[in-house]
N, C-alpha and C positions, 0 to 999 in steps of 0.2 A: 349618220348625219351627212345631209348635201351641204357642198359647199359651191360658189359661184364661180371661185377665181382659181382655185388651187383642187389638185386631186390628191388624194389621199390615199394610201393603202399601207396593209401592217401585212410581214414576214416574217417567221422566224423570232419574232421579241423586237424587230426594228420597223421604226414606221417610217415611212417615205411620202413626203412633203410635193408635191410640184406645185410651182405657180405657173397659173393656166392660163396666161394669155400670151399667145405667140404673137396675135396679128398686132400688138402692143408692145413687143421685143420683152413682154412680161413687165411691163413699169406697174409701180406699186401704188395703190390709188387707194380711196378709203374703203372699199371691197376688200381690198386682199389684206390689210390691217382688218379688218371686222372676222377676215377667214381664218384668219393668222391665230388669232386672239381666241377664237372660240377650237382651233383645232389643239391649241396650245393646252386649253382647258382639256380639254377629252385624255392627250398622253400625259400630262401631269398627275390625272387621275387614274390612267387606266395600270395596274401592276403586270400586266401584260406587255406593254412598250418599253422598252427597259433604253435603246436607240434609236434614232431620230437621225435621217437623211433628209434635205432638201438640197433640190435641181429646180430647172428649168425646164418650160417646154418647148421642142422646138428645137433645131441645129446653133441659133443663132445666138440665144441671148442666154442667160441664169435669171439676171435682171439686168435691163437696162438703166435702172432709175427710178426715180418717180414720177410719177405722169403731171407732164407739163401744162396741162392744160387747167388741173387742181390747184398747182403753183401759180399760174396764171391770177388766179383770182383769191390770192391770199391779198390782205389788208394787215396795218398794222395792229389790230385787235386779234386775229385770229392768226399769224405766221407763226408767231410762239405754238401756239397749241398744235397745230400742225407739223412740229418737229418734235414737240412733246408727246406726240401719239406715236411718231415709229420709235422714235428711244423708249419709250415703253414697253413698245413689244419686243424690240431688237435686245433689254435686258432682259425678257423673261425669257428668251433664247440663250442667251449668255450664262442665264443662272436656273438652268431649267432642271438642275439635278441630275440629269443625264447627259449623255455624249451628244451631240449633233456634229454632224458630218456635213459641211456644204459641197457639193458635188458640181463643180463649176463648168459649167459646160459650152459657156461662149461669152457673150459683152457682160460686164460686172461692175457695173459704172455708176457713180454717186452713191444714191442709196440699195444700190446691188452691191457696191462694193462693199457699204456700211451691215449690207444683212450677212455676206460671207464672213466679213471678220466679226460678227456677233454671236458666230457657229464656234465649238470649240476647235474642229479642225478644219483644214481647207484643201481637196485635192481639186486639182485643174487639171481638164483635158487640154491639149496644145494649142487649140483654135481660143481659147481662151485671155480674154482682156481683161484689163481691170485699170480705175482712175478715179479720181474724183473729181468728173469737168465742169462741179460747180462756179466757177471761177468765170468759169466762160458766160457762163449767165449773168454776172455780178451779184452771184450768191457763194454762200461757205455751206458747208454741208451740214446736214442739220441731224442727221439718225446717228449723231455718236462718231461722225469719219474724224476730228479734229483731237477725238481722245485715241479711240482703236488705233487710228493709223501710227501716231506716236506711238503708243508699247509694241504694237509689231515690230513696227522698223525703225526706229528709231527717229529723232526730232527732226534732225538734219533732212533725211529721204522725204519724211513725211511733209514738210515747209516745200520740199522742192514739189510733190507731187500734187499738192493742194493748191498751191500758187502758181504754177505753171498749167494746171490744167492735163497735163501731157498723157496720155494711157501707155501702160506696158504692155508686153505680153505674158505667157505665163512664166516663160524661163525666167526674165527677170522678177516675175513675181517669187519665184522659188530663190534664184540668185540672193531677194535682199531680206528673204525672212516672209512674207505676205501670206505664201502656201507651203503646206507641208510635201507636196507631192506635186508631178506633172506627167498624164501617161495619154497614150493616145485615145482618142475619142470613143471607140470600141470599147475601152478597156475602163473607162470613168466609173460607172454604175458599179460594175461587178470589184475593182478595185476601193471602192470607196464601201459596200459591202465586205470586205473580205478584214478589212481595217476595222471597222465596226466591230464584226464575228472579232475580231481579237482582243479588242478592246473588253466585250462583253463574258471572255472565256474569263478573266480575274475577278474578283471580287468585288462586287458593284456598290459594297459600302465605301470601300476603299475609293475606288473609282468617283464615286460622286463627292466626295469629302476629298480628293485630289481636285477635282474641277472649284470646288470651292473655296480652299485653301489658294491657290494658285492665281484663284481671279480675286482674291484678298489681297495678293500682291501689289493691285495699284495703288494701294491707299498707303500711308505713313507705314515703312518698314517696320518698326514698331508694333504698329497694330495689325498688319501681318503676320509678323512673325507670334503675334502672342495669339490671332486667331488661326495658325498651323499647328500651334503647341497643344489648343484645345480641342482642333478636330483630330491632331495623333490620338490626342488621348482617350476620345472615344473609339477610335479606330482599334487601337491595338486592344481593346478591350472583348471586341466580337469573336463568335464565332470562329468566322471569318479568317480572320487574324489567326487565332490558335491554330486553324487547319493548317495556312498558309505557312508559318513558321515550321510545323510539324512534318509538314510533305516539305520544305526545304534542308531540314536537317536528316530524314529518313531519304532524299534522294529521291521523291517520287513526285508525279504531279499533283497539285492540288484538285479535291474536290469540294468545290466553294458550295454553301445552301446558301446563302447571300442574306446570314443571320449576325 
């Protein structure tokens, strides 16, 4: 399948994402939600993609944003629907069954910020920014930044970074919780790759009933915790599981059939 805005390729069981527009700092327009949405579809289905990387193309941006010029010409009948369509996608990212890896590679700003924290993990190369400078428009952010950014980092950081408008860098992205990792630019791709590869060596039942359970978290404690109880409970049930207990008490590595 071609896509317009995004290129696409699969390695190893991992498929790698880029949004394609440099001369745009990559801002997200109703193309790259239309790419997004159909490529989402393709590794959802395929049993071959097992992880998911998305970057940016280009030295400068991941994303910038969303392209202002779409924004420009929302009305009060369609602005809902228009934040309703990237929180759409930005969840079937979040709850995609699999790993996704955002691979941050330069400006991360508004709804770039909102797609990296919609990824389950986040590494950033050093040139790397991130903010939500909706504010500066006289808008709030609308792909999800006013929830994600809370459970990241907590209410406090997150009020200051939404209302002041202000961008970090990556250290302090790592500093307050935002990314998991920060290495230098060279090193993004194949690091964020190598994190994948380890993530993928466990048990991919396990793994994906951890991403679920975990993003159950933000709901009522309660309903958490009684939906972690019920994906243990299928978990310790598999294959999987038997192997993994078995190569931990005999001393040896496991070998997962991801049954």
């Amino acid at each position: 399948m071609k896509f317009e805005t995004i290129m696409y390729a699969t390695e190893d069981s991992v498929a790698t994402i880029t949004i394609n527009r440099p001369d745009k700092m990559n801002a997200l327009n109703k193309q790259v939600f239309k790419d997004l949405s159909a490529v989402l579809d393709e590794i959802g289905n395929s049993e071959n993609v097992r992880g998911v990387i998305i970057t940016g193309a280009g030295p400068k941006a991941f994303v910038a944003g969303a392209d202002i010029t779409e924004i420009q010409q929302l009305n009060t009948s369609n602005a809902k629907d228009f934040a309703t369509r990237g929180q759409s996608v930005f969840n079937r990212i979040e709850n995609l069954g699999k790993p996704v890896i955002a691979a941050v590679n330069g400006f991360a700003l508004g709804g770039g910020c909102e797609l990296a924290m919609a990824c389950t993990l986040r590494i950033a190369s050093e040139s790397a920014k991130f903010g939500q400078p909706e504010v500066n428009l006289g808008l709030i952010p609308g792909y999800g930044g006013t929830q994600r950014l809370v459970r990241l980092i907590g209410k406090g950081r997150a009020m200051e970074l939404i209302l002041t408008g202000d961008l970090i860098d990556a250290r302090e992205a790592f500093r307050i919780g935002m990314v998991n990792k920060v290495v230098n630019s060279p090193e993004l791709l194949p690091e964020a790759r190598q994190l994948m590869h380890k993530i993928l060596s466990k048990g991919q039942i396990a793994v994906r009933y951890s991403i679920e359970a975990i993003n159950s978290s933000d709901s009522i404690l309660c309903e958490g915790l009684s939906k972690e109880a019920a994906l243990f409970g299928l978990s310790a049930t598999t294959e999987d599981a038997r192997e993994g207990i078995s190569a931990f008490l005999e001393k040896r590595h496991p070998k997962f059939k991801q049954k």
